[in-house]
DSSP file (Angstrom, degrees, kcal/mol; ACC not computed):
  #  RESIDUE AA STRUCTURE BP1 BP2  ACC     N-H-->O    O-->H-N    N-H-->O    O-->H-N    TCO  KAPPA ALPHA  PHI   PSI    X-CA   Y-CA   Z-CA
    1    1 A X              0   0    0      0, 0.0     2,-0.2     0, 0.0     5,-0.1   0.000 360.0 360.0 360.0 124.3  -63.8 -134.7  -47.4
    2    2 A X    >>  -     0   0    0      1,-0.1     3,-1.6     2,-0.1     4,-0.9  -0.576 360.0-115.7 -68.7 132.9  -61.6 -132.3  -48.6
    3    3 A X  H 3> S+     0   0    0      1,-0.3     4,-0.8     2,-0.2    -1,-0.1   0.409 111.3  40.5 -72.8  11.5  -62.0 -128.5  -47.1
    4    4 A X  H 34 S+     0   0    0      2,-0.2     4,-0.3     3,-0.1    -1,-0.3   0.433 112.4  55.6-105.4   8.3  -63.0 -126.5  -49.6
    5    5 A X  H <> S+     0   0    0     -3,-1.6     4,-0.8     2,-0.1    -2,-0.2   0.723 119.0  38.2 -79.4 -18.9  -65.3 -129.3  -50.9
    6    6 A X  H >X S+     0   0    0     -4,-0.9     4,-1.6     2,-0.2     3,-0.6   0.858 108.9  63.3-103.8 -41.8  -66.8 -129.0  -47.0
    7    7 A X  H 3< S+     0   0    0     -4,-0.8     4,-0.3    -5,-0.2    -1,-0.2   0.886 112.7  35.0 -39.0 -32.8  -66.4 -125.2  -47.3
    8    8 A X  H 34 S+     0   0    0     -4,-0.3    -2,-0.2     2,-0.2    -1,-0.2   0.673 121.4  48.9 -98.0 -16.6  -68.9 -125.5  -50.0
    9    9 A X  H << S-     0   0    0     -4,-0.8     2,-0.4    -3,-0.6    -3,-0.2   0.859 129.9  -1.0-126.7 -85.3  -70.9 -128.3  -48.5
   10   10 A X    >X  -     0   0    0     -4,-1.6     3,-1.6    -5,-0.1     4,-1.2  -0.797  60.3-162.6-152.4  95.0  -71.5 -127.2  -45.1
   11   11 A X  H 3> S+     0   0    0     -2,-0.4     4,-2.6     1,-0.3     3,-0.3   0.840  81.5  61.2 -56.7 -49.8  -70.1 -124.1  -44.1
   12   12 A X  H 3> S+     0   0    0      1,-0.3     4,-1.1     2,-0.2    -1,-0.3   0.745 107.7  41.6 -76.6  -1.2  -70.3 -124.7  -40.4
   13   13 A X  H <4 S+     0   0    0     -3,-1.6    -1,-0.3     2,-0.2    -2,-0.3   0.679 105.0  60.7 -62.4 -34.9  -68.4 -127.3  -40.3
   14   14 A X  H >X S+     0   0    0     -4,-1.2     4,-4.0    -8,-0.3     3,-3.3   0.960 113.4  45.0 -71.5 -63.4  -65.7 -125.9  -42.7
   15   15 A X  H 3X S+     0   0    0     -4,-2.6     4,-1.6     1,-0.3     5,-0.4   0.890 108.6  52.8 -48.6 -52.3  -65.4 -123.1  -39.9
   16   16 A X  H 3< S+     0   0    0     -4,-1.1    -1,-0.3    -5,-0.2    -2,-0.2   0.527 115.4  43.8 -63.9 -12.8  -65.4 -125.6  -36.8
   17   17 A X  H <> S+     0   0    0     -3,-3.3     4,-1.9    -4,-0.3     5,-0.3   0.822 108.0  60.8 -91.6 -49.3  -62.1 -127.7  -38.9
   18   18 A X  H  X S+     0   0    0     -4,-4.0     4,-1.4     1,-0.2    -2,-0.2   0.768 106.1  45.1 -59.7  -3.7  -60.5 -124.3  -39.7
   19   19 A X  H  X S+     0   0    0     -4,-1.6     4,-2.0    -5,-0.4     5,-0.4   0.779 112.9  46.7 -90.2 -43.5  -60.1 -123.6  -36.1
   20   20 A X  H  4 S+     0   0    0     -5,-0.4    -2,-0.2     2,-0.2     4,-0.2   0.786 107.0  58.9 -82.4   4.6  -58.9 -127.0  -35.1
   21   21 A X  H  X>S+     0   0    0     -4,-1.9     5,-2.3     3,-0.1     4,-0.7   0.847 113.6  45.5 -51.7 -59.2  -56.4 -126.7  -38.1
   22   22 A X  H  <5S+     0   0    0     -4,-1.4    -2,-0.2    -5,-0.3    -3,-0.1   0.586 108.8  48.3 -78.8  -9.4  -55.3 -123.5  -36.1
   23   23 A X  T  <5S+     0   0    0     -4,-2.0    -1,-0.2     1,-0.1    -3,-0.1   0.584 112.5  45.0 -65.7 -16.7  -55.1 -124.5  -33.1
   24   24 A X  T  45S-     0   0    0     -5,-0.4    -2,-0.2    -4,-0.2    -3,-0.1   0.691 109.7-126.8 -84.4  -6.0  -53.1 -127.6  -33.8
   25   25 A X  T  <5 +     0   0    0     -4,-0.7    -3,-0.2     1,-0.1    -4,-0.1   0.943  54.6 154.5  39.3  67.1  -51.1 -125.2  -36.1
   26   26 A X    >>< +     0   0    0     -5,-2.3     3,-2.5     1,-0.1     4,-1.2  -0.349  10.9 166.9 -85.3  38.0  -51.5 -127.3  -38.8
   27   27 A X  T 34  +     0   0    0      1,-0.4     5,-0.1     2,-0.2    -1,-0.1   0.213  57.3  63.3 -65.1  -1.4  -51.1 -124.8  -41.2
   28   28 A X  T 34 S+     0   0    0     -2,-0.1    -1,-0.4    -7,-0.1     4,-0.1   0.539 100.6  48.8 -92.9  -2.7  -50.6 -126.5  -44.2
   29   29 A X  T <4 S+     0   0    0     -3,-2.5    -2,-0.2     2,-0.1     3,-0.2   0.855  88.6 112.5-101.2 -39.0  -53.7 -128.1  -44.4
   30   30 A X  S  < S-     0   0    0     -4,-1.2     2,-1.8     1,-0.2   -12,-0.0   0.283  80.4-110.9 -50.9 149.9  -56.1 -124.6  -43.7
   31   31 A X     >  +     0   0    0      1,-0.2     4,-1.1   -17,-0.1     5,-0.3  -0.507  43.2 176.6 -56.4  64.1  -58.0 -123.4  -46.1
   32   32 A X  H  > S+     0   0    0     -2,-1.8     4,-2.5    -3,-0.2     5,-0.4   0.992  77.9  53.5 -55.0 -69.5  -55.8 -119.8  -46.8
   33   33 A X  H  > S+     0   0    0      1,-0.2     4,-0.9     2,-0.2    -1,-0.2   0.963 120.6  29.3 -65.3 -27.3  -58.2 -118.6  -50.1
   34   34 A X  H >4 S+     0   0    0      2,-0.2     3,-3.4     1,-0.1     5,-0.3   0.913 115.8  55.6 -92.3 -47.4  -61.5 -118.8  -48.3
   35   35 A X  H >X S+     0   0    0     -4,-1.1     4,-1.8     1,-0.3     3,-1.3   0.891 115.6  47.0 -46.9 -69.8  -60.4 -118.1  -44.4
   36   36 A X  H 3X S+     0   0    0     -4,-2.5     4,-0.6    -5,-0.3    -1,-0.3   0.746 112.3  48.3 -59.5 -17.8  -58.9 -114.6  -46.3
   37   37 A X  H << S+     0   0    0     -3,-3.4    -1,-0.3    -4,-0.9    -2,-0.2   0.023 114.0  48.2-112.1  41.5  -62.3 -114.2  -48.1
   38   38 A X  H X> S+     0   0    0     -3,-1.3     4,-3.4    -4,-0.3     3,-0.6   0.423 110.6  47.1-144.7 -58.2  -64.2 -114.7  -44.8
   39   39 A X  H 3X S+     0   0    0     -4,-1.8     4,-1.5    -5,-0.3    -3,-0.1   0.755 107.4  52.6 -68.7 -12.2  -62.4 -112.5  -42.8
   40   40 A X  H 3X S+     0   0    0     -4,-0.6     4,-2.0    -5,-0.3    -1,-0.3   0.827 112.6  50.7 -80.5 -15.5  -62.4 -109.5  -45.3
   41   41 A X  H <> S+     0   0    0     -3,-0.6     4,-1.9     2,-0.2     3,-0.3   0.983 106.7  57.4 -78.7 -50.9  -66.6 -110.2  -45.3
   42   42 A X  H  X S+     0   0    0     -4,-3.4     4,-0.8     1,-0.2    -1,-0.2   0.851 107.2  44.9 -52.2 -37.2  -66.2 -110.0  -41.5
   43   43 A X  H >X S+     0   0    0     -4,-1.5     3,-4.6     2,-0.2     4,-0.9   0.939 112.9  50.9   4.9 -94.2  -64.8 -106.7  -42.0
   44   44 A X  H 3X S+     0   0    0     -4,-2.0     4,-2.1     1,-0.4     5,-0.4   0.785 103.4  56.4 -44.4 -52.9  -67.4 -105.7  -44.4
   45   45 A X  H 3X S+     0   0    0     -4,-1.9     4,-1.0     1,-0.2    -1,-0.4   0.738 105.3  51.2 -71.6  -3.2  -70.1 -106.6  -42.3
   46   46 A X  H XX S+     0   0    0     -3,-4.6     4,-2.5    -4,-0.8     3,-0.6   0.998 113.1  48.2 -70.2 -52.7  -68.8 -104.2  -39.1
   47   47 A X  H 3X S+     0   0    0     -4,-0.9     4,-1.5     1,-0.3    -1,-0.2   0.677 116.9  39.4 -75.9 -16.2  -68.6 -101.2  -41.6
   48   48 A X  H 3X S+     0   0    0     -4,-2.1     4,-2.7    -5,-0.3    -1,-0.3   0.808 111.5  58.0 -97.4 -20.7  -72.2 -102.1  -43.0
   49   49 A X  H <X S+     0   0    0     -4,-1.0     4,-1.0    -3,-0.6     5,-0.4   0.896 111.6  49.5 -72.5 -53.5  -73.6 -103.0  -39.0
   50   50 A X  H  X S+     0   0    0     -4,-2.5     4,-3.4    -5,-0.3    -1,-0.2   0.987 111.9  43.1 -60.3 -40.9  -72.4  -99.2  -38.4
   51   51 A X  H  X S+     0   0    0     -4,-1.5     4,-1.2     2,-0.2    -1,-0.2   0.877 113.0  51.1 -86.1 -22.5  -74.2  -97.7  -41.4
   52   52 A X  H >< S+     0   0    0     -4,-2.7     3,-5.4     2,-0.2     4,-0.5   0.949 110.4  47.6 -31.0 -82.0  -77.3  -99.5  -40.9
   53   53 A X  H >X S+     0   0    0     -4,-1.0     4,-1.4     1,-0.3     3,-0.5   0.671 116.3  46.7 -26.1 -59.6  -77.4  -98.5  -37.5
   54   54 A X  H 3X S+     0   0    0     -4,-3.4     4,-1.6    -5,-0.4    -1,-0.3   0.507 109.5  57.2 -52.0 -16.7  -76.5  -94.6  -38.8
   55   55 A X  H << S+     0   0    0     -3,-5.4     4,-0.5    -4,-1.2    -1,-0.2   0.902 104.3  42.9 -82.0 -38.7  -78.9  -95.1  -41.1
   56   56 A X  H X> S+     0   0    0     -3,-0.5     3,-6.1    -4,-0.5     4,-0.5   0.938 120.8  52.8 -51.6 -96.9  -82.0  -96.0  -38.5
   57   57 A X  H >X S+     0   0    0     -4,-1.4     3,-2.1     1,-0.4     4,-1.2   0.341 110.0  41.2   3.4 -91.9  -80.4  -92.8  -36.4
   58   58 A X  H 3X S+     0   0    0     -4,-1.6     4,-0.9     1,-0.3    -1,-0.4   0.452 108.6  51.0 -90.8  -6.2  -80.3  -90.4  -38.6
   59   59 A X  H <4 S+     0   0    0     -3,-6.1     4,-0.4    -4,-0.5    -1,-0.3   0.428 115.3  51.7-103.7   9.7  -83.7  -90.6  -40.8
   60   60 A X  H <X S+     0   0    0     -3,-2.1     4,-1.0    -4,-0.5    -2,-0.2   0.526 107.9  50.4-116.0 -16.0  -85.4  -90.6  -37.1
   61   61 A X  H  X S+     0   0    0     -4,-1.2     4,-1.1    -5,-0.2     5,-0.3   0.826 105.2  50.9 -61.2 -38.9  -83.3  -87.6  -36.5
   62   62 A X  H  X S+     0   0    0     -4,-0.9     4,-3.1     2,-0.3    -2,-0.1   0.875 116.6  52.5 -91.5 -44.7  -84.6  -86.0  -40.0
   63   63 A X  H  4 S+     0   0    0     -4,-0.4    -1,-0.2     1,-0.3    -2,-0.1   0.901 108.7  41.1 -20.8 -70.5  -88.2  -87.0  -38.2
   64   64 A X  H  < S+     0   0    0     -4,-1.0    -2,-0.3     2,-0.2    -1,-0.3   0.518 118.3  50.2 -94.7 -17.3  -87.9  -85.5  -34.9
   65   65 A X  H >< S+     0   0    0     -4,-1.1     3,-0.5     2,-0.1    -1,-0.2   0.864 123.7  24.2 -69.2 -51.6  -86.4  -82.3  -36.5
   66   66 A X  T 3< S+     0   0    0     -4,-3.1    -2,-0.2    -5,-0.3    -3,-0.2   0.325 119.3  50.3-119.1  31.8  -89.0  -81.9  -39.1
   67   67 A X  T >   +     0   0    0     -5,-0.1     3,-2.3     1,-0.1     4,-0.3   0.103  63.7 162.0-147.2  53.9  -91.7  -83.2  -38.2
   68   68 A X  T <  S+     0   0    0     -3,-0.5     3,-0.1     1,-0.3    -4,-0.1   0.560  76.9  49.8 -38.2 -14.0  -92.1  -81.7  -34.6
   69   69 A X  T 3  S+     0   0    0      1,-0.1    -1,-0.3    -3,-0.0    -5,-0.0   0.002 104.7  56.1-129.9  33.6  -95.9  -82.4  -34.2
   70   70 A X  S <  S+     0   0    0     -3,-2.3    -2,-0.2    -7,-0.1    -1,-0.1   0.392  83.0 138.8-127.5   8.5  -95.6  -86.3  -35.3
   71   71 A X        -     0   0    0     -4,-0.3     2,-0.2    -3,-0.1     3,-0.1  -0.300  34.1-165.3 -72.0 164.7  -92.8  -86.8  -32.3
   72   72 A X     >  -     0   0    0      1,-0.2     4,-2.5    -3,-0.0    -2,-0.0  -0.885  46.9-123.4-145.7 160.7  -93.2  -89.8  -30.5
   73   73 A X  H  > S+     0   0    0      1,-0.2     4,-1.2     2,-0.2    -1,-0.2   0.974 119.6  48.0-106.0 -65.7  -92.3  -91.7  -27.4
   74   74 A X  H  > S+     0   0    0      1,-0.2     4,-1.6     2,-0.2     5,-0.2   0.890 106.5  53.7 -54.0 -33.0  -91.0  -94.5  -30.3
   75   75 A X  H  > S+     0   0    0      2,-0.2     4,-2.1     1,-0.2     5,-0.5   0.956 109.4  48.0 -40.5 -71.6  -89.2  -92.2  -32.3
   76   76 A X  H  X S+     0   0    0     -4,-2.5     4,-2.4     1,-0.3    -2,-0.2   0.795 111.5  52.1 -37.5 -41.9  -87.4  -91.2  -29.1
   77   77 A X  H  < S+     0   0    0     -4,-1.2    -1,-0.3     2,-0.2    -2,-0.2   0.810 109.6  45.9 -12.3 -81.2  -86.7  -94.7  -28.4
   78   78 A X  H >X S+     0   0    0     -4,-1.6     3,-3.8     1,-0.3     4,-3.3   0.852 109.8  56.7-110.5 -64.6  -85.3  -95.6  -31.8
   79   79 A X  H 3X S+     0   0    0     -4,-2.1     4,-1.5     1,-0.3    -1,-0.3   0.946 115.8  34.6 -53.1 -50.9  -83.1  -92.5  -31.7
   80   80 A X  H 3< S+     0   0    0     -4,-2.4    -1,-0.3    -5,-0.5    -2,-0.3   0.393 116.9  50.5 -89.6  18.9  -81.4  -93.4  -28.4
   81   81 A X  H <> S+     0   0    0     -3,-3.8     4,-1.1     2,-0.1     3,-0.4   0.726 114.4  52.0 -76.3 -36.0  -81.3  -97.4  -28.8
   82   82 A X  H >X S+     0   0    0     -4,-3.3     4,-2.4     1,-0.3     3,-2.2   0.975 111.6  43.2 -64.0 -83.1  -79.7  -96.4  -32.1
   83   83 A X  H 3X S+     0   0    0     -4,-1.5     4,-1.2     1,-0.3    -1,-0.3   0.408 115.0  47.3  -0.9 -57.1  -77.2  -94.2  -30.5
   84   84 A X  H 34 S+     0   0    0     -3,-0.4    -1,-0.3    -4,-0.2    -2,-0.2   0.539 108.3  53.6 -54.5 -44.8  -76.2  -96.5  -27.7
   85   85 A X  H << S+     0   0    0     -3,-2.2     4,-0.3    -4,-1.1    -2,-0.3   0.784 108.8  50.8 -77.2 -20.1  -75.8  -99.4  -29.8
   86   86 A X  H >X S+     0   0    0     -4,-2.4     4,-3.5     1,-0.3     3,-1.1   0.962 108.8  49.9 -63.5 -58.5  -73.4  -97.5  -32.1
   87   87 A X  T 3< S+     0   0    0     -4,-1.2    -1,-0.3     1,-0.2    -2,-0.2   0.824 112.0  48.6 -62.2 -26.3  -71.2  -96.3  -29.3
   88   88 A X  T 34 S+     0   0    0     -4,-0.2     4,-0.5     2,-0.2    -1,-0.2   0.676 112.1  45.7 -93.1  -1.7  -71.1  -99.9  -28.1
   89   89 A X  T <> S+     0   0    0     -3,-1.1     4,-1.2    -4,-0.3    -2,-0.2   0.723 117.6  50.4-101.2 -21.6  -70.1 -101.3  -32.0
   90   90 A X  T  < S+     0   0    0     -4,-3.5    -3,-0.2    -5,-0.2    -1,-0.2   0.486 114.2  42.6 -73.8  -0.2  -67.4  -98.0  -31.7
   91   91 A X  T  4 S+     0   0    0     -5,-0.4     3,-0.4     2,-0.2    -2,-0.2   0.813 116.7  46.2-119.3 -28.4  -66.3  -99.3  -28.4
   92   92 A X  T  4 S+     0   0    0     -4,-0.5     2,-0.3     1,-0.2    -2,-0.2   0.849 131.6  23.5 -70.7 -51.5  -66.2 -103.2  -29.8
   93   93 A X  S >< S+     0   0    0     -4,-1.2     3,-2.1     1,-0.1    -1,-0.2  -0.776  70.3 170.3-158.8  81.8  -64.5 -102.0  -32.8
   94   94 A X  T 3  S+     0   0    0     -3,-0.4     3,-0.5    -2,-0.3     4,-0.2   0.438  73.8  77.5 -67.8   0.6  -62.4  -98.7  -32.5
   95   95 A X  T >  S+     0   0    0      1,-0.3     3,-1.0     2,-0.2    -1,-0.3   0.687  78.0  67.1 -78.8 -30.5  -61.0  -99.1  -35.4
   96   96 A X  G X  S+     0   0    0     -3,-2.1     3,-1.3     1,-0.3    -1,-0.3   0.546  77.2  96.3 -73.8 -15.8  -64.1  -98.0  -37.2
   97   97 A X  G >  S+     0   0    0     -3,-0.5     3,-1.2     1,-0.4    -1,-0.3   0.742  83.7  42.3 -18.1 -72.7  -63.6  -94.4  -35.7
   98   98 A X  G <  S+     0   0    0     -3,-1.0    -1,-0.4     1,-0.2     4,-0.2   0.158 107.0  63.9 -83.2  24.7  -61.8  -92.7  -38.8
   99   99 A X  G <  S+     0   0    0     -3,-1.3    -1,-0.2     2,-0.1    -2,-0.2   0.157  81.4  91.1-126.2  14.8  -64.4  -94.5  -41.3
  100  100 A X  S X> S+     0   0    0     -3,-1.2     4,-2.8     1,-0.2     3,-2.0   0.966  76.2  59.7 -61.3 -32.8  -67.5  -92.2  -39.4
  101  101 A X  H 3> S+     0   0    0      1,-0.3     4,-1.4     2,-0.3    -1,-0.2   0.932 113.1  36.0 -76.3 -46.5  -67.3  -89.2  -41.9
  102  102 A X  H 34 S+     0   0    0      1,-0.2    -1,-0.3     2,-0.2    -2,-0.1   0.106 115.0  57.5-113.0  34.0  -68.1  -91.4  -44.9
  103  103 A X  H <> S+     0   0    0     -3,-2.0     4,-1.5     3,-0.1    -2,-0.3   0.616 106.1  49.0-100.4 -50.8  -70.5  -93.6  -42.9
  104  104 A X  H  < S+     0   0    0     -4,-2.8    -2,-0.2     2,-0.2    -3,-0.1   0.677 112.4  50.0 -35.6 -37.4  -72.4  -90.8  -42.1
  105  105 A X  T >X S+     0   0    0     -4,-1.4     3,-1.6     2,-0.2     4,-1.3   0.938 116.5  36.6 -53.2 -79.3  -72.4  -89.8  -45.6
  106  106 A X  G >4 S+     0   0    0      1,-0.3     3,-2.8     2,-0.2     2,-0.3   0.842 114.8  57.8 -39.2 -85.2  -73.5  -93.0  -47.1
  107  107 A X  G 3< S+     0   0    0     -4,-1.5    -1,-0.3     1,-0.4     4,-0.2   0.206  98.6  63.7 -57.1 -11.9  -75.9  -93.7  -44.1
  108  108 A X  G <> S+     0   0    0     -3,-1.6     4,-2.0    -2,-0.3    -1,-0.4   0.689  91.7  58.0 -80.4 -32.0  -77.7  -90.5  -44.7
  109  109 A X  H <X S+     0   0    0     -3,-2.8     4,-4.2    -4,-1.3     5,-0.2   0.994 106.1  53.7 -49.3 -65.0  -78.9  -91.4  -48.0
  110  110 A X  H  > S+     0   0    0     -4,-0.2     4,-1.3     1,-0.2    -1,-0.2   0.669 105.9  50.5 -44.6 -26.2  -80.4  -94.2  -46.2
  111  111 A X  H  > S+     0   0    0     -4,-0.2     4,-1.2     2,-0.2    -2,-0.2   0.947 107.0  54.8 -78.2 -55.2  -82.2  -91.7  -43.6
  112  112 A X  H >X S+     0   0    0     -4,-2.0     4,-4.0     2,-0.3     3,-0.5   0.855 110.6  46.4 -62.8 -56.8  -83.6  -89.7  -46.4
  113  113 A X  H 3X S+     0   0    0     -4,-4.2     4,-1.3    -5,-0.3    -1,-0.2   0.990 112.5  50.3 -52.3 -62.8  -85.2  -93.0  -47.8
  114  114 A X  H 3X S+     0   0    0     -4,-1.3     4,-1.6     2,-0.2    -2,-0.3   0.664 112.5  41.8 -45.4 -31.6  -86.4  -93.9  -44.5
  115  115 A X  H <X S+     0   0    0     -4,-1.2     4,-3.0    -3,-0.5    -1,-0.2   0.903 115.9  61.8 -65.7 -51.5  -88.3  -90.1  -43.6
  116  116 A X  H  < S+     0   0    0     -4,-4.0    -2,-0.2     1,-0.2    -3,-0.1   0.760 113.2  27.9 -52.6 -27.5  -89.2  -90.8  -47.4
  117  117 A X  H  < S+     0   0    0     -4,-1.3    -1,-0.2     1,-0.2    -2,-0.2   0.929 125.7  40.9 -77.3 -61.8  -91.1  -94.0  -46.5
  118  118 A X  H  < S+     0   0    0     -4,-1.6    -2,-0.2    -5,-0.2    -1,-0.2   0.588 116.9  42.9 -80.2 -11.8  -92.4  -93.5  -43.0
  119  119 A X  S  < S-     0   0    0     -4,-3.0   -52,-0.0     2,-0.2   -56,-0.0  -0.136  76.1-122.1-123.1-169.9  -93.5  -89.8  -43.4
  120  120 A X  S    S+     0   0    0     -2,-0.1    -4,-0.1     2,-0.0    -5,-0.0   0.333  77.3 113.5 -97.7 -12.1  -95.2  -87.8  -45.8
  121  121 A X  S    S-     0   0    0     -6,-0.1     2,-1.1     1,-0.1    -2,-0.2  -0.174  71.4-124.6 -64.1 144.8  -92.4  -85.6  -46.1
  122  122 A X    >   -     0   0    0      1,-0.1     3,-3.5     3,-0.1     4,-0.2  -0.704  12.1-150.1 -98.1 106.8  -90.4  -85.6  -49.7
  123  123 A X  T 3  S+     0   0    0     -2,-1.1     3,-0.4     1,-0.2    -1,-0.1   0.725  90.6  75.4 -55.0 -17.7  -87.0  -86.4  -48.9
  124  124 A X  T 3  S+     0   0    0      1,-0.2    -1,-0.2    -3,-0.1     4,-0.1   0.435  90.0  55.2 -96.4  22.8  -86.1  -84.3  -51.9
  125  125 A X  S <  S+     0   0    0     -3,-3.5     2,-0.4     2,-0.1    -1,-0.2  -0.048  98.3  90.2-118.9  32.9  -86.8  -80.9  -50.0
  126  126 A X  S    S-     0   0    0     -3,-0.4    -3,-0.0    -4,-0.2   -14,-0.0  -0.829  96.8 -70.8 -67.7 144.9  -84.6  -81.8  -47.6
  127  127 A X        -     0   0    0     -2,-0.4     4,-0.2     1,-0.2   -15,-0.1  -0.132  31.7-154.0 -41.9 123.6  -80.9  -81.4  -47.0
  128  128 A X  S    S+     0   0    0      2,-0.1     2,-0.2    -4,-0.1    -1,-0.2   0.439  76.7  45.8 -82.0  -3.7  -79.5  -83.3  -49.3
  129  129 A X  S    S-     0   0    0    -21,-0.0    -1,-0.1   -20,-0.0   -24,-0.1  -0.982 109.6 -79.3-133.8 136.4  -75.9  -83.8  -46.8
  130  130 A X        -     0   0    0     -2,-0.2    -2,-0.1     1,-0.2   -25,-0.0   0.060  35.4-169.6 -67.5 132.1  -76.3  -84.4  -43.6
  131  131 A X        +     0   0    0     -4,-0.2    -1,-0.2     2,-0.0    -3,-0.0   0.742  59.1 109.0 -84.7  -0.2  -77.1  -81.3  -41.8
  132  132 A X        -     0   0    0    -74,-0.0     2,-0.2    -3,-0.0     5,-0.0  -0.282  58.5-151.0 -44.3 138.5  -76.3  -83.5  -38.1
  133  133 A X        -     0   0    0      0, 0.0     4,-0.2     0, 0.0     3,-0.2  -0.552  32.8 -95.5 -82.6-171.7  -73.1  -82.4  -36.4
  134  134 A X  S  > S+     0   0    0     -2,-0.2     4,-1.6     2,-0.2     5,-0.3   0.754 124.5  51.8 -64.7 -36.3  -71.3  -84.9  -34.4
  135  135 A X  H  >>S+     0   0    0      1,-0.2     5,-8.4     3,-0.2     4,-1.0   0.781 110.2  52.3 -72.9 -26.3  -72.8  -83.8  -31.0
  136  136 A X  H  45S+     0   0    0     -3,-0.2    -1,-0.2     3,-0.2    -2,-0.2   0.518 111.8  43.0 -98.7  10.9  -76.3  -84.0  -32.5
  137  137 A X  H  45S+     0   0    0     -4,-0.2   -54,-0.2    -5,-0.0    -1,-0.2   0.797 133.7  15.8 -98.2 -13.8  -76.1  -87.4  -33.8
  138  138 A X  H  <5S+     0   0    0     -4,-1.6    -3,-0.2    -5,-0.0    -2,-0.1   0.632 137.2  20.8-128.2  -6.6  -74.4  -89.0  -31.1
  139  139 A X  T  <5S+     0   0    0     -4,-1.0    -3,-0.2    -5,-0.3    -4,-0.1   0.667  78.8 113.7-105.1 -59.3  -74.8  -86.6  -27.8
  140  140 A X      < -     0   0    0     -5,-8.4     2,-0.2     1,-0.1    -4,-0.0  -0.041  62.0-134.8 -40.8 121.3  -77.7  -84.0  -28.1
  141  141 A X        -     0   0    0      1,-0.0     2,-0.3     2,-0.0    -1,-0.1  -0.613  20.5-147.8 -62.9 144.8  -80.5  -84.8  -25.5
  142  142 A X        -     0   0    0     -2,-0.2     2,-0.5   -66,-0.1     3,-0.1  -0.635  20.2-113.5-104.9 160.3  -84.2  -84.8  -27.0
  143  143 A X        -     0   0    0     -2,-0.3   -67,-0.0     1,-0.2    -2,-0.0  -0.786  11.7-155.4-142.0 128.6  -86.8  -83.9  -25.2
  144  144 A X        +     0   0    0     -2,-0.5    -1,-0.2     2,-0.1   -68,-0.1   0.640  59.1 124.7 -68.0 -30.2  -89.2  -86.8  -24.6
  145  145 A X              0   0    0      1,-0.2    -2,-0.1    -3,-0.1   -74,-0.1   0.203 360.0 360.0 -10.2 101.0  -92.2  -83.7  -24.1
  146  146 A X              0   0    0    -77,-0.0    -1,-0.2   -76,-0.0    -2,-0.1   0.616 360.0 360.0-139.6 360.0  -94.9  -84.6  -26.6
């Protein structure tokens, strides 16, 4: 079976030959055009794993700011799993560092949807840019009082 016929055909397998291609450093037979368009999607998916994540974060931040008599022991939760797993996907992959500002960005849109859904609050009288600094998205202690 030829590999990009097996690439197309059964993808874990495809992966499990291009590593023993590269380890034998056989390097004419690996697959070059998909192995380059599989490692830019692994890429892709860190930078989208981060703004998910930011996304959770920050529209349960928009919550617990403005909606101060709906907090909850699950909010609080959410905010500081969120929080925790992001500093351990920055720590995994430091690279992602300079790409916060316009993760935040993006990944606030996504918070705004998320108040809009779970809340009654109209995400379009809200800030419309994230009003978070860096210490309150990723530092500030809440307090669990409710």
């Amino acid at each position: 079976m030829q590999t990009t016929t097996l690439y197309d055909q059964d993808f874990y397998a495809w992966t499990q030959r291009q590593i023993a291609l590269l380890q034998a450093q056989q390097w004419e037979q690996v697959d070059i055009e998909n192995l380059v368009e599989e490692l830019d999607s692994l890429g892709k998916q860190q930078r989208q794993e981060l703004r998910n994540r930011l996304g959770v974060l920050l529209g349960h931040l928009l919550k617990w700011r403005y909606q101060p008599e709906a907090r909850s022991k699950s909010w609080f939760y959410t905010i500081k799993e969120q929080r925790e797993r992001i500093r351990d996907h920055l720590s995994e992959n430091p690279s992602l560092k300079p790409h916060l500002p316009d993760a935040i960005a993006k990944a606030y849109q996504d918070g705004l949807n998320l108040v809009g859904r779970e809340t009654p609050l109209d995400p379009r009288q809200l800030p419309q840019v994230c009003p978070f600094c860096d210490a309150e998205i990723f530092e500030e202690p809440l307090d669990l009082e409710l």
